[in-house]
N, C-alpha and C positions, 0 to 999 in steps of 0.2 A: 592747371596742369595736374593739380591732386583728386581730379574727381576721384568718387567710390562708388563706380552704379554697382547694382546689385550682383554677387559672384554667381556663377554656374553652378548648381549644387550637384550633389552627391555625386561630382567626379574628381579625377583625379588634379592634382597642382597641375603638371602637364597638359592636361585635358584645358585646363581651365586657363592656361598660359597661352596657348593656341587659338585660343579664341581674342586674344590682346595685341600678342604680337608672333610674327613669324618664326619657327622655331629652325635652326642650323645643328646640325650635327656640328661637335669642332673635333673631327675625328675622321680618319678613313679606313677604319675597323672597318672590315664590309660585314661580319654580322652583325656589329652594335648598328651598322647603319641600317641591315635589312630589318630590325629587329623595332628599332625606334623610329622608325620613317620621319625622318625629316624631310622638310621640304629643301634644303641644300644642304652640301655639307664640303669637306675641305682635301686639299692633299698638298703635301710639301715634303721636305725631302724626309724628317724623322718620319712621316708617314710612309714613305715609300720606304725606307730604310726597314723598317717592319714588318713589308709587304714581303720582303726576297726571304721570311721565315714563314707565312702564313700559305697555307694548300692552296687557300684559293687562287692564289695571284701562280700559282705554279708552271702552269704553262704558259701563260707573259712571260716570267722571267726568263725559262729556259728557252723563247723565243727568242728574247731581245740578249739576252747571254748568245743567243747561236750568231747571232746578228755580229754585236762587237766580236767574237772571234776570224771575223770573213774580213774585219777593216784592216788597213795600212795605218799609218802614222804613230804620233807617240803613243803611249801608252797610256796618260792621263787625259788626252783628248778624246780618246778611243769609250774611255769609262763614264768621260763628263757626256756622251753624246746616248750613248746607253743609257742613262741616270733621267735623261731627258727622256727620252722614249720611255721609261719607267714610267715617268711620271704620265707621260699622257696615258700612258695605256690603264695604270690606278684609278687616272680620272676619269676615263672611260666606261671603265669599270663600275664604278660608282654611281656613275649617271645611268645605269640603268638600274638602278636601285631606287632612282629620287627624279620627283619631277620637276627640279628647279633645275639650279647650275653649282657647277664645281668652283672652287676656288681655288688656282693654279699660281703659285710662287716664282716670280721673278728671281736672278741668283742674287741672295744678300749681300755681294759682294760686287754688283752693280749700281747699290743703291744710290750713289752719288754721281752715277754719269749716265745724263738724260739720254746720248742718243744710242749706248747700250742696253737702257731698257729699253726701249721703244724696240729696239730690234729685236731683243729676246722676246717677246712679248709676241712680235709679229710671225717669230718664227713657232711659238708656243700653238698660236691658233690657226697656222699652217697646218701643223705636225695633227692637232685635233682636225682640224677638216680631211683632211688626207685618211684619218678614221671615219670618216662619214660625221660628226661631231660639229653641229653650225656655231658659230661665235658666240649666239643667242643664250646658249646655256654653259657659257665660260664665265667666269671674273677672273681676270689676271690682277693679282695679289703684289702689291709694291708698299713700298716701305716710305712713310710719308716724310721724307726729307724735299727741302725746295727742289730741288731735281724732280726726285722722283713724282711730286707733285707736276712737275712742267708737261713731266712725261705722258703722267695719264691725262693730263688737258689734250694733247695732242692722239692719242690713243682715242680716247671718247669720240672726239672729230671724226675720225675712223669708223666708228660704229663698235672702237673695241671697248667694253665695261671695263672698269675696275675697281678692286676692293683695296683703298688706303688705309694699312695697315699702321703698328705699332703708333698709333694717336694719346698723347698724353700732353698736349698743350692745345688751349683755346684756338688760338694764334693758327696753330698750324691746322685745327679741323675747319675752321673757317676757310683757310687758304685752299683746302681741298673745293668745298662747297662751292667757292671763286670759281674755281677750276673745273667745276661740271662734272667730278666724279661719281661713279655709280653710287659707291658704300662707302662708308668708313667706319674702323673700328676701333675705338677708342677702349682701352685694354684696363677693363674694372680693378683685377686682383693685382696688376701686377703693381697699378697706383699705390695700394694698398701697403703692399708688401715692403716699399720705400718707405713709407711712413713708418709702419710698424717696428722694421731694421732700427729706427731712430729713436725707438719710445713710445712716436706719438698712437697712441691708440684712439680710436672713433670710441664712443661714450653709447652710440645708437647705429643704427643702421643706416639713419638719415643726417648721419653726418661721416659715415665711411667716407672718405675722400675721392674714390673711384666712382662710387654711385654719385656723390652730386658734381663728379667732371661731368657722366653721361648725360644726368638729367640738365645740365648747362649746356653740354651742346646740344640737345632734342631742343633745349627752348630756344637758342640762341637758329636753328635749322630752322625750326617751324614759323617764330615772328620774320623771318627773311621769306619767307615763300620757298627755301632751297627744297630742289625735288634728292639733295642727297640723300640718301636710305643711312637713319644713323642702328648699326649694329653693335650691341654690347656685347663685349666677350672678355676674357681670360678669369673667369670666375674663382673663386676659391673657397662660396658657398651658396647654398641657394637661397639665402636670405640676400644675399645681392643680386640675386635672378630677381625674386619676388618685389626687391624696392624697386625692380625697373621694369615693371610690366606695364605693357604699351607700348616700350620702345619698338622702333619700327621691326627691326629683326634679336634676335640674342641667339650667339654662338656659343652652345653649352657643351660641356664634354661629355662621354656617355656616362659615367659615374654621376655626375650631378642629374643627368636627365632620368635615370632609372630612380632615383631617391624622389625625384620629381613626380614619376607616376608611379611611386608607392605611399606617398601622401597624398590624402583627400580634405586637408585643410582647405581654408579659404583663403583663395588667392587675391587682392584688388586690384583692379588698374590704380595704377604710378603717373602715368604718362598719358595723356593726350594729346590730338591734334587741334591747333589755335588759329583764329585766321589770323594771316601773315600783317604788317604793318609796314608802311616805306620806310625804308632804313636811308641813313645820310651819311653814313659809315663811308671812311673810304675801301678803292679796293688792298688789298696786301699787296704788298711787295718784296722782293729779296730781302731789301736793309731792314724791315719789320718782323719778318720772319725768323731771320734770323737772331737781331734784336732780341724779340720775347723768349724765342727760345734760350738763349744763352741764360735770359734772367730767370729763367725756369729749370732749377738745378734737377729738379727732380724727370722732367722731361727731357733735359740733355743727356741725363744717365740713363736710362730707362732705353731712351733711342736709342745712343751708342751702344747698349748692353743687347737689345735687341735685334741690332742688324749682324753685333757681332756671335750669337748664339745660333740664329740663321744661317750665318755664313759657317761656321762652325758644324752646322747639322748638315750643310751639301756638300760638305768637305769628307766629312767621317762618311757619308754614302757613295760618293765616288772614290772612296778608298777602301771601303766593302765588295765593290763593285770589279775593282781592277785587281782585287785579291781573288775573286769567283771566276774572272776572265784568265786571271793568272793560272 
């Protein structure tokens, strides 16, 4: 898994990272995205939340602002349905920036009931086709609690991708992998940042906590055969990009990618591909899942803190939102 072949010379980290593994913008700046061309990149609600101040999104908004003033009903329904249509129209936006797919966020306040995701989800890539936008270049974004795992099992079925977000237990990225999800994103800095809150400090790079989570689920994906695409992301420096190059995708934000192509160090592959081996493993199930998780302090908190931050960022944009309708 540590091969070293020899690095790309005299270009950039970036440059040289692209040739290992797939690079994500984790941003919906539309110039940091036109600027850094990634091959995907993301939208969620602080992202659209950002968008109702940037020119470029200006006339979406004042679209979709004309739009909820023509609606009946409450008033918080009126903003959440507009917030919606935001969001597609960002990711629309986007997508012609980048020749991959978006990553569209399910409500964080769904995360624990399956058959409301599945329905947002479906109404998500509704709302995208009805823009001309085929499912092909969507990942709908959920939050890897056992629900929300159920969910995108049955979502996948469909032909709909998705990206299993906030990942910070073994247990549960496997359950994904069970499950036939597109991606998962097992969230490097934020590992990190638990630890460090505590004292414990990494001594090396290669014993950051969050980098060798990633690099255990890449080996634990590739000896199974799983076709899931494992994605690192929530960085906090690019020395945790660089101990994890190879991994199949890395979601970096645009501050770490511009640092990224203004170094012309040498980058090494981290990470290879292994042939797979039969596993005798059983499959996961709820009582396991949830089991490990509980005994995984640091992934219970991490979760909980993460769907509750989520929920928190589509909360403040539909309240931005029904102030501008207001």
């Amino acid at each position: 898994m540590n091969t070293q072949p020899k690095p790309v010379a005299e270009s950039s980290k970036l440059a040289q990272l692209r040739e290992m593994s797939v690079v994500v913008a984790d941003t919906g700046d539309y110039a940091a995205v036109q600027r850094l061309r990634p091959i995907d990149c993301t939208t969620n609600p602080t992202i659209v939340r950002k968008a109702l101040d940037l020119p470029v999104y200006a006339d979406l908004i004042e679209e979709q602002l004309g739009w909820g003033r023509t609606q009946s009903g409450a008033a918080d329904a009126v903003a959440a349905a507009v917030a919606d249509r935001l969001t597609i129209g960002v990711g629309k936006k986007l997508l012609e920036l980048i020749p991959g797919r978006v990553s569209t966020e399910v409500d964080a306040d769904l995360s624990h009931d399956t058959e409301a995701t599945i329905a947002k989800a479906r109404e998500f890539i509704a709302m995208y086709a009805e823009q001309g936008v085929p499912r092909e270049r969507v990942l709908i974004k959920v939050a890897a609690t056992w629900e929300g795992v159920r969910a995108a099992e049955r979502l996948q079925r469909e032909g709909i991708d998705c990206n299993l977000t906030l990942i910070f237990n073994h247990t549960q990225a496997l359950a994904c992998a069970e499950a036939g999800v597109f991606l998962v994103s097992p969230f490097v800095g934020r590992i990190l940042d638990w630890h460090v809150a505590r004292g414990e400090l990494p001594s090396s790079i290669d014993e950051d906590p969050g980098v060798v989570f990633v690099r255990k689920v890449y080996g634990a994906f590739k000896r199974r055969g799983a076709a899931t695409v494992v994605m690192g992301a929530s960085f906090r420096s690019t020395a945790q990009i660089e101990a994890l190059a190879g991994c199949d995708r890395l979601t970096i934000s645009p501050d770490l990618l511009d640092r990224l192509e203004q170094d012309t160090g040498t980058v090494l592959r981290r990470l290879s591909p292994m042939a797979a081996v039969p596993s005798a493993d059983q499959p996961i199930d709820a009582d396991r899942f949830q089991r490990d998780l509980a005994q995984d302090e640091m992934a219970t908190d991490k979760l909980r803190d993460g769907i509750a931050i989520f929920a928190k960022d589509l909360a403040a944009l539909r309240d931005d939102i029904a102030a501008k309708l207001r």
